[in-house]
C-alpha positions as CSV (number, residue, x, y, z in Angstrom):
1,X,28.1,-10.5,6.4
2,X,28.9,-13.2,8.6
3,X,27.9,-10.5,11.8
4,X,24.6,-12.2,12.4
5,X,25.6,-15.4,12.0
6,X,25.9,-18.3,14.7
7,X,28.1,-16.8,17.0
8,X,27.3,-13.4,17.8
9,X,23.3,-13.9,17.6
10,X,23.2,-17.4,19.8
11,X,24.9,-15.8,22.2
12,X,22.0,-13.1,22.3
13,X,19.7,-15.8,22.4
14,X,20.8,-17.7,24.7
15,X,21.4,-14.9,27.1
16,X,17.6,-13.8,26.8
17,X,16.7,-17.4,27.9
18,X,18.9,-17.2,30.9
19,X,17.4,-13.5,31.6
20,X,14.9,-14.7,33.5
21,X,17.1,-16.4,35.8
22,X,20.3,-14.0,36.5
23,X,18.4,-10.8,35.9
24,X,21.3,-9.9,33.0
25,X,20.5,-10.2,29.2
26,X,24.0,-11.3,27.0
27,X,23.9,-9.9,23.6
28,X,26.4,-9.5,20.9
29,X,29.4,-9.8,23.7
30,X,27.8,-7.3,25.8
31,X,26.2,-7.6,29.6
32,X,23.4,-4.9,30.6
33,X,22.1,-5.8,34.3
34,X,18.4,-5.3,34.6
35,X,16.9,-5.1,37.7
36,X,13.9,-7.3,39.0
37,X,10.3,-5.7,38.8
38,X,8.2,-7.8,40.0
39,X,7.8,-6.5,43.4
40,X,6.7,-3.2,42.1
41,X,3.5,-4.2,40.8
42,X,2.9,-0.4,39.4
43,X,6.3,-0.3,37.1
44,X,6.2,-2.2,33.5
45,X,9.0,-4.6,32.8
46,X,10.7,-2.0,29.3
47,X,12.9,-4.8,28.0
48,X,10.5,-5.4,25.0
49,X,9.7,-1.2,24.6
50,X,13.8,-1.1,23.9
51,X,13.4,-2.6,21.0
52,X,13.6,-6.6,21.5
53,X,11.4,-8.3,18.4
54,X,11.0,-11.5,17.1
55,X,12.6,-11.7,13.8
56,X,13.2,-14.7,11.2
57,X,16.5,-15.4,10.0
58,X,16.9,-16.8,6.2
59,X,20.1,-17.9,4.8
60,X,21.1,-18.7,1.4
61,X,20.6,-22.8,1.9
62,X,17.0,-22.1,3.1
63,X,17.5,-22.6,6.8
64,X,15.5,-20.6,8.6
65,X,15.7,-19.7,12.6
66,X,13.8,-17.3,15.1
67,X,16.0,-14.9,17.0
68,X,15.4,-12.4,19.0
69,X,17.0,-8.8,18.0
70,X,17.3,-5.6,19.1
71,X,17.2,-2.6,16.9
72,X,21.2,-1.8,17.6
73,X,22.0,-5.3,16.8
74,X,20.2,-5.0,13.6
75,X,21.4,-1.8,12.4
76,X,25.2,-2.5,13.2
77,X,25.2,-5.6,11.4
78,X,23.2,-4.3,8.2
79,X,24.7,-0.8,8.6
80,X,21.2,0.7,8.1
81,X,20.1,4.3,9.7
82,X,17.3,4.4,12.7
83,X,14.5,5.6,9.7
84,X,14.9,2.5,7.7
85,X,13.9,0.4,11.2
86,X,11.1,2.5,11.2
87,X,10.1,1.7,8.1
88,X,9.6,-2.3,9.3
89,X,8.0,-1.2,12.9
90,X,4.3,-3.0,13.3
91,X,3.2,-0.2,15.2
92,X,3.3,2.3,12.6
93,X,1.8,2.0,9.2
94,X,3.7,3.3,6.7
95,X,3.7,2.9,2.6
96,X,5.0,0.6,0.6
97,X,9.1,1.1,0.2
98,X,11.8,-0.5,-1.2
99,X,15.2,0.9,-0.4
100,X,18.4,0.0,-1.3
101,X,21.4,0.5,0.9
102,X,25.4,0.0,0.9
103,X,24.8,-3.4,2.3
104,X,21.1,-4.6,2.9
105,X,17.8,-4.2,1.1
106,X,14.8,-2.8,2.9
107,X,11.3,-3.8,1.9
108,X,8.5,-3.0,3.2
109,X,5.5,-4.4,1.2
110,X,2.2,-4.7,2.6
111,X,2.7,-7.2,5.3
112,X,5.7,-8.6,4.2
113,X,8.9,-6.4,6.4
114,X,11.8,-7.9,5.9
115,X,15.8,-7.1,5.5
116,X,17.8,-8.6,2.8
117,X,21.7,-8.7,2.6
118,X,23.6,-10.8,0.3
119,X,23.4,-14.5,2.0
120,X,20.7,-14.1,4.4
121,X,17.0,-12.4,4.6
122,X,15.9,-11.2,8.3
123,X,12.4,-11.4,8.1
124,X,10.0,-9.4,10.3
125,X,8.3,-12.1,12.5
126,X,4.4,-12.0,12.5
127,X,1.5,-14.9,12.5
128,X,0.2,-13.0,8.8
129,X,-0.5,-15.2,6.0
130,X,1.7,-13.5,3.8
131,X,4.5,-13.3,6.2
132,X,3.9,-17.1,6.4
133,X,4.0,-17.9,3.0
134,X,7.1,-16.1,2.0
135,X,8.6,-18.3,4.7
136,X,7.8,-21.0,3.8
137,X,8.0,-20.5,-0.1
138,X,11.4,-18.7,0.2
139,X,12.9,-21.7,2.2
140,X,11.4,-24.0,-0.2
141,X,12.9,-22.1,-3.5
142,X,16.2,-21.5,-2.3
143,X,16.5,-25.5,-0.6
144,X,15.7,-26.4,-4.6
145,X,17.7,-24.6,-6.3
146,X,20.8,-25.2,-3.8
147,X,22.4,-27.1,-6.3
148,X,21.0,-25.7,-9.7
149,X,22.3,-23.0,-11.3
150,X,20.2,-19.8,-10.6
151,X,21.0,-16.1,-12.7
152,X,19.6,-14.0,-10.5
153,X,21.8,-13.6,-6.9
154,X,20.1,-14.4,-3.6
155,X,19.0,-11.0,-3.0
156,X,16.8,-10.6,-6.2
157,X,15.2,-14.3,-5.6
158,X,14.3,-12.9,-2.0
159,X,13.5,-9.6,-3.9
160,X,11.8,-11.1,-6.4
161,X,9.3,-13.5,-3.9
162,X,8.2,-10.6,-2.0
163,X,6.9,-8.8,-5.0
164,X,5.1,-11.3,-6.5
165,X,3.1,-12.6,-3.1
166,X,2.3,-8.6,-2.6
167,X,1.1,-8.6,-6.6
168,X,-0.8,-11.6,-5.8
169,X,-1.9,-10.8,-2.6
170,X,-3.5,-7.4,-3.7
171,X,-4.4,-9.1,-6.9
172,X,-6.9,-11.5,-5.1
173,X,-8.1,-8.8,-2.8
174,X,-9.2,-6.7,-6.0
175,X,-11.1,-9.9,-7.3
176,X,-12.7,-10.4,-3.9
177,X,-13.8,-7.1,-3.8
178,X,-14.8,-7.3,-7.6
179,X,-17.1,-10.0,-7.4
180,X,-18.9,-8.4,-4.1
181,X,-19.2,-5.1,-5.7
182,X,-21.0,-6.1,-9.0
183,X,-24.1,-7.5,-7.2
184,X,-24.8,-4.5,-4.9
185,X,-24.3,-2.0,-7.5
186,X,-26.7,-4.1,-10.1
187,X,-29.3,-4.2,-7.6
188,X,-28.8,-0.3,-6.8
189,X,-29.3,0.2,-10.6
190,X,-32.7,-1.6,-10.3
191,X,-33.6,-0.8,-7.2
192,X,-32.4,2.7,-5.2
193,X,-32.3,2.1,-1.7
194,X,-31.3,3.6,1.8
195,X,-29.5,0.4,2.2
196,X,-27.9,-0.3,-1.0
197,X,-26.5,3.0,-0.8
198,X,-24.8,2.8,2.5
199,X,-23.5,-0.7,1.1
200,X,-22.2,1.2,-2.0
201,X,-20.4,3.6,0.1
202,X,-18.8,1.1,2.4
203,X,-17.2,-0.6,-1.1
204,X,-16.2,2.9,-2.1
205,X,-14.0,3.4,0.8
206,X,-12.3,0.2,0.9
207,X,-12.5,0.5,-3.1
208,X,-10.3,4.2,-2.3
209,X,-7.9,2.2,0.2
210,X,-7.0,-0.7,-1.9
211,X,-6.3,1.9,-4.8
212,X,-3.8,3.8,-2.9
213,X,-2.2,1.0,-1.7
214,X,-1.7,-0.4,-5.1
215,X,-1.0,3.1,-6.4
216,X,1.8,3.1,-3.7
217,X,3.5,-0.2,-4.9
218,X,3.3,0.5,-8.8
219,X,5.0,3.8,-7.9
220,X,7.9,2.3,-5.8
221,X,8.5,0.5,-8.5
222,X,8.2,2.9,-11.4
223,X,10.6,5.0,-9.2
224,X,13.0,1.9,-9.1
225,X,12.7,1.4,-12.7
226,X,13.6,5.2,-13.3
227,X,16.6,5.5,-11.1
228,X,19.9,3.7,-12.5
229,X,22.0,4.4,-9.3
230,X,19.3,2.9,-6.8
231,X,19.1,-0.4,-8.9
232,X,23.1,-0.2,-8.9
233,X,23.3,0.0,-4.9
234,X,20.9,-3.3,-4.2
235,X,23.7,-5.7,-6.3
236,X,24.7,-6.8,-2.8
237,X,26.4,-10.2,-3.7
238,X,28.5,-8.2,-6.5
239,X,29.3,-5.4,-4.7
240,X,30.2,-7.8,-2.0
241,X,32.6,-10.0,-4.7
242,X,34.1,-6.6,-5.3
243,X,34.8,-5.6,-1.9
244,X,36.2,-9.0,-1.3
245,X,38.4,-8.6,-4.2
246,X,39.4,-5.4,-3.2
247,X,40.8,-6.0,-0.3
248,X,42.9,-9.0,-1.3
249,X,44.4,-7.1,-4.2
250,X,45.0,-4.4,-1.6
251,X,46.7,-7.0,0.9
252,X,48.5,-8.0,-1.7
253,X,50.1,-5.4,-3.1
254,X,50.9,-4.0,0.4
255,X,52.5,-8.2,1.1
256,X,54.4,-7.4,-2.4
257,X,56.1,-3.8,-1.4
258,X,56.6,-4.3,2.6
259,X,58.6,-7.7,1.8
260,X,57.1,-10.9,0.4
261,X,55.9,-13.6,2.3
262,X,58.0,-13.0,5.1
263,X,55.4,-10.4,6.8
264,X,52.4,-12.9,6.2
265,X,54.3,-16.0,7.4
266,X,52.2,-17.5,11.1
267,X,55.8,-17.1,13.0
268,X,55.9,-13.5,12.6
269,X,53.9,-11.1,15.1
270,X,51.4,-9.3,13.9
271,X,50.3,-5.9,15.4
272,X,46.0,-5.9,15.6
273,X,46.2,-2.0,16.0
274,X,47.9,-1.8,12.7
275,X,45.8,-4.9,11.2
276,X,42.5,-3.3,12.3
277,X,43.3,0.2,11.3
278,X,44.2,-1.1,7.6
279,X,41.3,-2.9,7.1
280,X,39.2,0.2,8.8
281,X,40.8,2.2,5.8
282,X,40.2,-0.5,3.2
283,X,36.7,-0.5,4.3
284,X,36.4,3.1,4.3
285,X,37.7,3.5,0.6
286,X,35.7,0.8,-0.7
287,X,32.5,2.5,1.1
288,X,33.6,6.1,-1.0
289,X,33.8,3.8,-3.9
290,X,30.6,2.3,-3.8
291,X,29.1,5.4,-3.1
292,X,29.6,7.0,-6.4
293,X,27.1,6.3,-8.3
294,X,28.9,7.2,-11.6
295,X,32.3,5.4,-10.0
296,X,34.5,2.9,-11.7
297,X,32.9,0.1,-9.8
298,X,29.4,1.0,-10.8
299,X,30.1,2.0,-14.1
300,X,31.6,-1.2,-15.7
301,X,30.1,-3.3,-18.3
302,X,28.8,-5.9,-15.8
303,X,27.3,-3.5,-13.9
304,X,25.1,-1.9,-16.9
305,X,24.1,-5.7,-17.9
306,X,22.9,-6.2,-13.9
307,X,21.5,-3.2,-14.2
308,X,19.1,-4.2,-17.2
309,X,18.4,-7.7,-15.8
310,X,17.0,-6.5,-12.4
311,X,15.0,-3.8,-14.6
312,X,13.6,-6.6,-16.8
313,X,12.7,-7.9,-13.7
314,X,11.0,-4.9,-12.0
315,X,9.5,-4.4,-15.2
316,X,7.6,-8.0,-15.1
317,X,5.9,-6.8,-11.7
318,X,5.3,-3.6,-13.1
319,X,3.0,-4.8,-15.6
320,X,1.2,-7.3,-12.9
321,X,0.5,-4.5,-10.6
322,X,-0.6,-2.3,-13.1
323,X,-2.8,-4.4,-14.6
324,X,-4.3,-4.7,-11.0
325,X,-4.1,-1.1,-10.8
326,X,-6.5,-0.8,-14.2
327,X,-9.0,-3.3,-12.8
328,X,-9.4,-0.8,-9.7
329,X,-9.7,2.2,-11.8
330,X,-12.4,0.0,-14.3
331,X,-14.3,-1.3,-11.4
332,X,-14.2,3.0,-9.9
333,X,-15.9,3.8,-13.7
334,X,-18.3,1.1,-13.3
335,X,-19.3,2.6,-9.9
336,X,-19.2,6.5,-11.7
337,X,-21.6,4.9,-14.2
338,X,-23.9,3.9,-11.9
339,X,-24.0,6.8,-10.0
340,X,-24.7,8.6,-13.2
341,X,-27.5,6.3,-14.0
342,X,-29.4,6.7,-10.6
343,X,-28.9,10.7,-11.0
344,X,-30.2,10.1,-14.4
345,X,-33.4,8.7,-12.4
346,X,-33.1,10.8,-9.6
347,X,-33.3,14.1,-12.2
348,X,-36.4,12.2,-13.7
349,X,-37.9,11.8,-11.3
350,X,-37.6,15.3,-9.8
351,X,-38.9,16.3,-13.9
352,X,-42.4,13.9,-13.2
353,X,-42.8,15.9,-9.8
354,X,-42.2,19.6,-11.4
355,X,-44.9,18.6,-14.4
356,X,-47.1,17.1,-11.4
357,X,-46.7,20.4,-9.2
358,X,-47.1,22.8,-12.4
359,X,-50.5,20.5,-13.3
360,X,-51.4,21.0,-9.9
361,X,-50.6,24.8,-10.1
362,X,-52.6,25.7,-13.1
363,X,-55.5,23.6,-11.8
364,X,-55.3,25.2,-8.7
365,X,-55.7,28.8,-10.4
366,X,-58.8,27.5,-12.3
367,X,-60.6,26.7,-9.5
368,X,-60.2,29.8,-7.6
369,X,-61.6,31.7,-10.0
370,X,-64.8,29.5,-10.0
371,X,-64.9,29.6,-6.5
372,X,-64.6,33.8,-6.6
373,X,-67.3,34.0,-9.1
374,X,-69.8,31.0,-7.2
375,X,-68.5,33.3,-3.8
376,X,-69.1,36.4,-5.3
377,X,-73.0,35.0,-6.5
378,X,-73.2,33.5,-2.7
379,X,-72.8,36.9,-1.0
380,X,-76.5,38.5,0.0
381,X,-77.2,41.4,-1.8
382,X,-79.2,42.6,-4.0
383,X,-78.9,42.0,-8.2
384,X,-81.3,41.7,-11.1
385,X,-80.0,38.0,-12.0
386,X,-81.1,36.7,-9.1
387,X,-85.2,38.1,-10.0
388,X,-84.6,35.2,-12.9
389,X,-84.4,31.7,-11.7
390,X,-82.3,30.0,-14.2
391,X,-79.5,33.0,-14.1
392,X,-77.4,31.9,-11.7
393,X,-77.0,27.7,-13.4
394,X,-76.4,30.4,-16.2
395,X,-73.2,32.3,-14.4
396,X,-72.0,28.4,-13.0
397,X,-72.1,27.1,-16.6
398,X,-70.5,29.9,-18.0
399,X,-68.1,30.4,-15.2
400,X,-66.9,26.5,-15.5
401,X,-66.6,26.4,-19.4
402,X,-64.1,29.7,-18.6
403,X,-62.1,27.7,-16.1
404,X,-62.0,24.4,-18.3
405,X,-60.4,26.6,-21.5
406,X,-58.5,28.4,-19.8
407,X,-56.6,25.1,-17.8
408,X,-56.9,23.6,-21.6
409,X,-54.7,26.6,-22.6
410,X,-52.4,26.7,-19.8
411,X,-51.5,22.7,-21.2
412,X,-51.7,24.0,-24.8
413,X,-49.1,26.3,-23.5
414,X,-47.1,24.2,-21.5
415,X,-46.6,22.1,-24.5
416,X,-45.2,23.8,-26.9
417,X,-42.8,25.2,-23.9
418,X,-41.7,21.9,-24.0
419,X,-42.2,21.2,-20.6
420,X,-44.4,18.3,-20.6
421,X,-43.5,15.6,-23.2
422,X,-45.1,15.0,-26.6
């Protein structure tokens, strides 16, 4: 894991400072001319599009140093595949994921983008409070506890920070939203308004959002917790003790059976084809080793114990973030109440204005008949009633008493329908 130490990465940096001088970046040994743009004022300048970000490198004492990285350099030293960079791209949004590989861990958790490896953490480099923080706070931890004893390895402490700033981080964004939501759906209990209900709807869809970002989390986790041979492949620092054993046993025996000391002595040549092609091989078995989930170097006592202690700890977060998790889902009933209450109003008052329009029907229906039988009396022609002069305040009287029992009946009616309450 020493590829991205000192060396190989101060060299990159230092030849992206003398870029702008010689036209030629130096990276990782190798020299890639560029040539000047600047009179073309029409072409863009690609060295940033290939890949070039600013990235924070972590060790285990708690130093911490800006580099600047391409994605090749990244993915040949923590022999990850061109998705996993994607995952830790600011220009695409992706979910919340926590992979583990043969030799790095790759989280991605809310704004926190990051690589850890066994002795150092590469952190996505960004001006976000979060990203910040875990800087800061990581650096802190691991400069304290340089020279107490710690049980977990470096990678779970790095592990470990990320997932409780994004349990805290969406932890405080639930209370925020919590304590702005209550108010405005009060007042739309009291009072239903055009505006309270756009406001409503706006905290509904950020309400929706932060639930499926904290839906997304408690899953990756839950699918962590579940799966034995992912928890297995991110015990970097024993599976790098392992390796490192490996390969001395293997040295040794092969010192042992080609001759002793003799072969290892500094006088005696020693072929680097042979050398490199040996350790290749060593490399290459331990890699098919490692592998195997159900293999002999996953499947030892030690391992089931690691196993169970980085589950204990998944299993603390777990509960955090899905105890956030239920607060979302309580504060989404307390909305679903509400809007049961105000279409409890709503259907009420659409009840009053049926009763009002039946009232309004039935009287309607009395008064045209008193206004046929006054139109009918009205029309000129000739009729016996009309030779008598108190007939006709006979025929209105009658006519109106008519009207009034029969609206009296329609209400009689209506009532025991059960239409109008008691």
């Amino acid at each position: 894991m020493e590829g991205l130490g000192a060396s190989s990465i101060s060299s990159g940096v230092q030849g992206n400072a003398t870029s702008h001088h010689s036209g030629r970046v130096i990276l990782d040994g190798y020299k890639i001319n560029h040539v000047p743009v600047s009179g073309f004022p029409g072409l863009k300048k690609r060295g940033h599009a290939h890949g070039n970000r600013s990235w924070i490198k972590i060790d285990e004492g708690g130093n911490s140093k800006v580099l600047e990285l391409d994605k090749a350099t990244v993915m040949r030293h923590c022999s990850l595949p061109a998705r996993d960079l994607r995952l830790l791209d600011p220009l695409f949004i992706y979910p919340s994921t926590i992979l583990g590989r043969e030799k790095a861990i790759v989280v991605s958790l809310e704004q926190i983008r990051c690589i850890i490896t066994a002795d150092e953490v590469i952190l996505m480099n960004s001006l976000d409070a979060n990203v910040v923080q875990y800087k800061a706070e990581l650096c802190k931890r691991l400069q304290t506890n340089k020279e107490q004893s710690d049980d977990l390895p470096f990678e779970f402490r790095a592990l470990e920070l990320a997932l409780e700033l994004t349990c805290m981080s969406l932890d405080a964004q639930v209370k925020e939203l919590e304590m702005e939501m209550h108010p405005v759906l009060d007042e739309l209990a009291s009072s239903i308004s055009t505006l309270n209900l756009e406001r409503v709807r706006r905290f509904k869809g950020q309400l929706l959002a932060l639930t499926q970002r904290v839906q997304k989390v408690c899953d990756e986790i839950e699918h962590l917790m579940d799966d034995d041979g992912d928890m297995a492949e991110m015990y970097l620092t024993e599976k790098k003790q392992r390796q490192e054993a490996y390969l001395i046993s293997e040295l040794y025996s092969e010192t042992n059976v080609s001759g002793g000391p003799r072969l290892v002595s500094k006088s005696a040549p020693i072929s680097p084809v042979g050398s490199t092609s040996r350790v290749q091989k060593l490399q290459r078995a331990f890699s098919c080793l490692s592998s195997s989930k159900h293999g002999s170097l996953t499947g030892s006592s030690n391992g089931g114990e690691n196993i169970d202690q980085l589950e204990m700890l998944l299993e603390a977060y777990f509960v955090g973030i899905d105890n956030t998790l239920n607060k979302l889902l309580s504060l989404k009933e307390y909305i679903d109440d509400t809007e049961d209450l105000i279409h409890i109003k709503l259907g009420n008052v659409q009840n009053q204005l049926i009763q009002f329009e039946l009232l309004l029907t039935a009287a309607t229906f009395v008064t045209t008949i008193f206004a046929v039988v006054t139109g009918i009396f009205g029309m000129n022609f000739e009729a016996m009633v009309f030779d008598y002069p108190d007939a006709f305040n006979w025929v209105i009287i009658i006519s109106g008493v008519f009207c009034a029992m029969l609206y009296i009946s329609f209400l009689i009616y209506f009532r025991h329908k059960k239409v109008f309450p008691l």
